[in-house]
N, C-alpha and C positions, 0 to 999 in steps of 0.2 A: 892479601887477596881482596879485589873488588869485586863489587854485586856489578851488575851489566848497567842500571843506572848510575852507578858513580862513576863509571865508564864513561858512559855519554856525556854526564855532567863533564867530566873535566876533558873531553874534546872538544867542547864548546870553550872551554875555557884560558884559550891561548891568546883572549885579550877581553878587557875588560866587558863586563855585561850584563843589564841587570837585572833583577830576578824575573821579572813579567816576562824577558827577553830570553831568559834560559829557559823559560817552561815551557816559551812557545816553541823550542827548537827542540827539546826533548821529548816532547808530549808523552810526558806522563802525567800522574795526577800530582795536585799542587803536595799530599803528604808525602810521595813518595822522595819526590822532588825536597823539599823542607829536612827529609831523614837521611836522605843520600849527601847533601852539604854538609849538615853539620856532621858525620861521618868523617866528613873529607876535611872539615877544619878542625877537628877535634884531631887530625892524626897531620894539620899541617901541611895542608894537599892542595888546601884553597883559602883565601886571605878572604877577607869580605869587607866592605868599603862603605861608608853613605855618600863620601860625594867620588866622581871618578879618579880623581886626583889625592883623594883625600891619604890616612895614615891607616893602618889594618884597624879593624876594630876587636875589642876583648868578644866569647864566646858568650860571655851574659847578655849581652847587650844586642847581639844578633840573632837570639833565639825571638829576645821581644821586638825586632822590631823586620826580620828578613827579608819582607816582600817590600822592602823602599831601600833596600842595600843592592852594591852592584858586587860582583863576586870576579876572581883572575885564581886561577894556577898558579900555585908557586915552584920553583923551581924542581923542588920534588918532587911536587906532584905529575908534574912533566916526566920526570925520568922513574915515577912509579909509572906512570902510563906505556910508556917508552921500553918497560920491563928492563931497566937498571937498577 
């Protein structure tokens, strides 16, 4: 089951985009935002990146550093959305 914010997060998230750029299209508040990701990468819903191109990054690493990562849906997290 998703909260209504991990919702939105990951409708935004059908192509790359980065965090400044997801909060301003979600507008909620930056912790709710920050709890709803890691949510969704801790269950593999959402990959998180420092450069757009770049390789997923580990969950340590993204806790410290999230507002200068860009963030994409992964395929499951598509077909959680999608209710598959």
């Amino acid at each position: 089951m998703m909260s209504d914010i991990e919702n939105e997060i990951l409708e935004e998230l059908f192509f790359v985009i980065s965090y400044n750029e997801l909060l301003e299209e979600v507008g909620c508040a930056e912790r709710d935002l920050e709890q709803g990701l890691l949510s969704l990468i801790q269950r593999e819903w959402v990959k998180a990146f420092s450069e757009i191109d770049g390789e997923p990054l580990e969950i340590a690493y993204i806790e410290d550093h999230m507002k200068t990562l860009y963030f994409l849906a992964s395929k499951q997290g598509m077909l959680a959305l999608h209710g598959h």
